[in-house]
SELOLO-445802 format. One record per residue: residue in three letters; x, y, z of N, C-alpha, C, O in turn. Coordinates in steps of 0.02 Angstrom, whole numbers, padded with zeros to 5 digits, always signed. Layout:
ALAXYZXYZXYZXYZ/...
This chain:
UNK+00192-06158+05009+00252-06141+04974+00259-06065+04970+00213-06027+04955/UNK+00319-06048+04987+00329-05980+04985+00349-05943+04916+00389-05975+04882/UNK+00330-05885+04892+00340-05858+04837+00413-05818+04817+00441-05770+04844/UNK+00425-05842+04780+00518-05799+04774+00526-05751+04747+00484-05724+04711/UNK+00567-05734+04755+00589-05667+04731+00575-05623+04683+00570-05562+04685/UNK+00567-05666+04633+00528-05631+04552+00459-05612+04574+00435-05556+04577/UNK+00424-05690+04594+00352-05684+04590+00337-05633+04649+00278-05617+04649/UNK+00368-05607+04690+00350-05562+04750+00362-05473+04696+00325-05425+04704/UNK+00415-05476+04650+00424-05429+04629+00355-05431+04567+00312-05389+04577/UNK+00349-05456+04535+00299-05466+04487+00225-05437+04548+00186-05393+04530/UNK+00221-05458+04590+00162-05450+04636+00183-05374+04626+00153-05350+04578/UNK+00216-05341+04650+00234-05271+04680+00227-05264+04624+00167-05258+04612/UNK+00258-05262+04582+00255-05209+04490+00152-05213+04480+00102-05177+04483/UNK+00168-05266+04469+00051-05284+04467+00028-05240+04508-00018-05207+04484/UNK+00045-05225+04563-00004-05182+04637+00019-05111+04606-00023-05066+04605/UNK+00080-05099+04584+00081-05034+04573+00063-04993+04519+00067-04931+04515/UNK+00032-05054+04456+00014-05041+04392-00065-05017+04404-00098-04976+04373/UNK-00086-05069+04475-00166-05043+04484-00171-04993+04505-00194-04945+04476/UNK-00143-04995+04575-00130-04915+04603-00128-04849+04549-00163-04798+04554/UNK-00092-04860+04512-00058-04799+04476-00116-04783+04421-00123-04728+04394/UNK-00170-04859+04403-00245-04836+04360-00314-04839+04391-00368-04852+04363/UNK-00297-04820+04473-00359-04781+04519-00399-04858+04542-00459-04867+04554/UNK-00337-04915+04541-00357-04971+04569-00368-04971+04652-00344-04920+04677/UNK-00395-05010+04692-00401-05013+04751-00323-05085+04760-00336-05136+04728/UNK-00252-05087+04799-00245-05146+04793-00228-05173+04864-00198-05225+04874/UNK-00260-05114+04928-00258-05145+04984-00328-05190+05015-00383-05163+05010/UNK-00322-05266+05049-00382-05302+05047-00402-05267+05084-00372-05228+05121/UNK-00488-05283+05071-00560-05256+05084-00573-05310+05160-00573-05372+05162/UNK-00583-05267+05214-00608-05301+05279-00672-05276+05284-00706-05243+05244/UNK-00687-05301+05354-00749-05283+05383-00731-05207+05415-00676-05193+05437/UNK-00773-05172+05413-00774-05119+05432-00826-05127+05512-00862-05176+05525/UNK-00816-05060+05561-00834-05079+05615-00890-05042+05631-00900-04984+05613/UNK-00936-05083+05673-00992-04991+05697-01008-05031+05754-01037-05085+05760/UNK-00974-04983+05802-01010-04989+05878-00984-05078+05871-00953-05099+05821/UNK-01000-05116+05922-00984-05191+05925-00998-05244+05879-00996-05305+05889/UNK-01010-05216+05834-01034-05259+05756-01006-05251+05695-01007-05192+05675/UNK-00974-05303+05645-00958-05297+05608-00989-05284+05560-01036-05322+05550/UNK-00978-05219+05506-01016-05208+05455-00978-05240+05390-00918-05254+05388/UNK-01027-05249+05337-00993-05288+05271-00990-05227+05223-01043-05205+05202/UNK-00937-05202+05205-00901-05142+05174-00957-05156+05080-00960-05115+05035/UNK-00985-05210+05081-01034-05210+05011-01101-05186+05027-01132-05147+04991/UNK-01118-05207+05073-01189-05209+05078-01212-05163+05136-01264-05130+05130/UNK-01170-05161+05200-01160-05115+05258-01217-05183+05287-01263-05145+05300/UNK-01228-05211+05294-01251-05249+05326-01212-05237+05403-01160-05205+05408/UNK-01253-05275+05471-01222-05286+05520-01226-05351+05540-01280-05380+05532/UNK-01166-05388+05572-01170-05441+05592-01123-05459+05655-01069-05429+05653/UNK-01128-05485+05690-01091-05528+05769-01024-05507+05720-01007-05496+05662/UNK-00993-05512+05806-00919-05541+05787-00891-05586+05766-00838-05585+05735/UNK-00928-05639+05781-00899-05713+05767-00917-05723+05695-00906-05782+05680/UNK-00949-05677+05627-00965-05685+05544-00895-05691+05532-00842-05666+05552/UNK-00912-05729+05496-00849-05764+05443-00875-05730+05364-00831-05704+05329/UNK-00944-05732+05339-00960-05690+05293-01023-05671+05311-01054-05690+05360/UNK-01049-05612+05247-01114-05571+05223-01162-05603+05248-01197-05553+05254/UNK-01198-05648+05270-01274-05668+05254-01320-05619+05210-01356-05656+05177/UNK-01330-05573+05201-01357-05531+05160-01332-05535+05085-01366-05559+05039/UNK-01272-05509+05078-01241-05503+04985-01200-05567+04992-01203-05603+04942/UNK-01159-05591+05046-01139-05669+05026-01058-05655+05046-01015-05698+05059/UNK-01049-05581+05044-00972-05546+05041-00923-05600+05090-00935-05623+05146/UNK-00865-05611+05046-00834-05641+05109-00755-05598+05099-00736-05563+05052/UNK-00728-05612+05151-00661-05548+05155-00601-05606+05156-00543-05584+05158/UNK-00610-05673+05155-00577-05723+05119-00574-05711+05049-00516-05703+05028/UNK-00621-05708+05005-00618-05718+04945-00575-05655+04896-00570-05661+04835/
């Protein structure tokens, strides 16, 4: 189900209330090094094909 108009504006007013108190409100990915994905919590390295952390558990779903 798609979100309407309010609730998209309510989203935007929320993102800009964090923003504006030194919130982070763009999502957190994997970060890259050389052919391996690193986990932006732990810096762990893992294959391309991680779906999450094995180390801290991090997932970039959640």
């Amino acid at each position: 189900m798609a979100a309407g108009p309010s609730e998209r504006h309510d989203d935007e007013l929320f993102d800009q209330f964090l923003a504006d108190n030194g919130h982070e409100t763009t999502p957190v990915r994997w970060e890259r090094s050389y052919n391996k994905l690193q986990c932006p919590d732990c810096g762990a390295l893992h294959d391309e094909a991680a779906t999450d952390c094995s180390v801290c558990g991090w997932d970039p779903a959640a």
